[in-house]
C-alpha positions in Angstrom: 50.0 31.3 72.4 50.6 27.6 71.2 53.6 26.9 68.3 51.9 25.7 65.5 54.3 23.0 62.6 53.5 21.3 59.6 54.5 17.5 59.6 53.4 14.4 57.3 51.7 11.5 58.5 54.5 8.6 57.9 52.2 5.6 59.9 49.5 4.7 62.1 49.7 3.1 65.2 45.8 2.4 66.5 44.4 5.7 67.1 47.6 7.8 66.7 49.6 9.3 63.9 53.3 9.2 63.9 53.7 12.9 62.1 57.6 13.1 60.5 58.2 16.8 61.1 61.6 17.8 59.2 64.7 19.4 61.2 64.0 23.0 60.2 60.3 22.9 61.2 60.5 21.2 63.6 61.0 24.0 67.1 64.2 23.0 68.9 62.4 22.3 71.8 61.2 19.3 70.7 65.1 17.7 70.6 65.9 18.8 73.7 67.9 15.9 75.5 65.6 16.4 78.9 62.9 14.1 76.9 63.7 10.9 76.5 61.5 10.0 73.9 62.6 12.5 71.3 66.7 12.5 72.0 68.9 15.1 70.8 70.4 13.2 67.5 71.3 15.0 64.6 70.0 18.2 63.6 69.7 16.2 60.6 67.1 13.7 61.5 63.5 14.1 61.1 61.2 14.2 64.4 58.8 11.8 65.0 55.8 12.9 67.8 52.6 10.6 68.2 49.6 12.2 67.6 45.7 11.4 68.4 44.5 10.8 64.9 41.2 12.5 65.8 40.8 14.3 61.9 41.6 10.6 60.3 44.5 11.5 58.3 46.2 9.1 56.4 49.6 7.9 55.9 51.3 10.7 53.4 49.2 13.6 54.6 50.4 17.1 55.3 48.9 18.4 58.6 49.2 21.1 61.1 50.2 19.9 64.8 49.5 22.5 67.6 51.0 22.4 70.9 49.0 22.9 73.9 49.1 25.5 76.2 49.0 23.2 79.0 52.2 21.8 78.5 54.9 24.7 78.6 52.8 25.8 82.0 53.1 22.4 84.0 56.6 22.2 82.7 57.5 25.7 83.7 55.9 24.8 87.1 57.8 21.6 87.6 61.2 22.7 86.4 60.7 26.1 88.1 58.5 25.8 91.2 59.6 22.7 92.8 63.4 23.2 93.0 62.3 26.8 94.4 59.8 25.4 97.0 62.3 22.9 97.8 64.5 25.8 98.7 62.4 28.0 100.9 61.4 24.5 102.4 64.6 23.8 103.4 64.9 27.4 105.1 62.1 26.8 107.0 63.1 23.5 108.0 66.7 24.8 109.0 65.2 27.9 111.0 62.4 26.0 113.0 64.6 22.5 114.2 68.5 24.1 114.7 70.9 22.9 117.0 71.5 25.0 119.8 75.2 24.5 119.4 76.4 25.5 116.1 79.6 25.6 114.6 78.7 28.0 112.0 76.3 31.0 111.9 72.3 30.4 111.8 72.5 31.4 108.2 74.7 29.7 106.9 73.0 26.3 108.1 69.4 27.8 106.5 71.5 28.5 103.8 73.1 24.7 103.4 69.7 23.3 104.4 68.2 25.4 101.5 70.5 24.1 99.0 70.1 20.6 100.0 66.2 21.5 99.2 66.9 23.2 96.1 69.1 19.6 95.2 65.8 17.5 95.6 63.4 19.3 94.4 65.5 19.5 91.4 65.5 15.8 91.1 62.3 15.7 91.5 61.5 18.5 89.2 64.1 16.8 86.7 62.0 12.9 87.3 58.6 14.3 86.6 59.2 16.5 83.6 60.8 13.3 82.1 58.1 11.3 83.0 55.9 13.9 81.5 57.7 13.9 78.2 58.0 10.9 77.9 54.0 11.0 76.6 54.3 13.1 74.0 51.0 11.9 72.6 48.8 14.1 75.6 50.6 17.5 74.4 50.2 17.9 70.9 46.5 17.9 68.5 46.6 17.7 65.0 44.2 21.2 63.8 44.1 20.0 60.2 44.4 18.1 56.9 46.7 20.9 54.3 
């Protein structure tokens, strides 16, 4: 299911629509601080997302934005899967090449080995989601004119 919001055209910039969505239609998810294009302000402030002007709406028009399905998936994936596969990498990595010698129990080093995968892949995670919000313009569609 995609969130659907109501937002006014304020400009045009080329082929995309700078829709003004006020604070309390606009989801909270869209002021999360993890995207650096739309920064967690003031619950105050209007929200400003780039659109493909594909239905040529003009500055001052009411239209209904739609969020694709695509994005909460690959963002889910990213935040989600890569810190995990990071971990069970790191497992793998700690039971295949261990010291004979250890100071500390096999597990345990798995274990630290795991969290230092679970540490990167969260970076990674945490670098690609940002880079993927930071395009705003590829995860939201204007449906119509109101």
């Amino acid at each position: 299911m995609t969130a659907q919001s109501n937002g006014k055209v304020e400009t045009l910039e080329g082929n995309y629509a700078i829709v003004l969505m006020q604070p309390q239609r606009a989801p909270s998810r869209y002021s999360l601080p993890l995207f650096p294009v739309l920064p967690l302000k003031s619950r105050n402030e209007p929200v400003r997302i780039p659109v493909l002007n594909n239905l040529d709406a003009k500055p001052g028009d009411l239209v209904e934005l739609t969020e694709t399905s695509s994005f909460m998936i690959q963002l889910s994936a990213i935040q989600y899967g890569i810190p995990g596969l990071g971990f069970i990498a790191g497992l793998i990595i700690g039971y295949i090449f261990h010291p004979q010698s250890l100071a500390i129990p096999l597990e345990l080093y798995q274990f630290f080995l795991g969290l230092g995968g679970l540490v990167l892949g969260g970076y990674i995670g945490f670098k690609w989601a940002k880079a993927l919000a930071s395009k705003p313009e590829k995860f939201f569609r204007m449906e119509r004119v109101l």
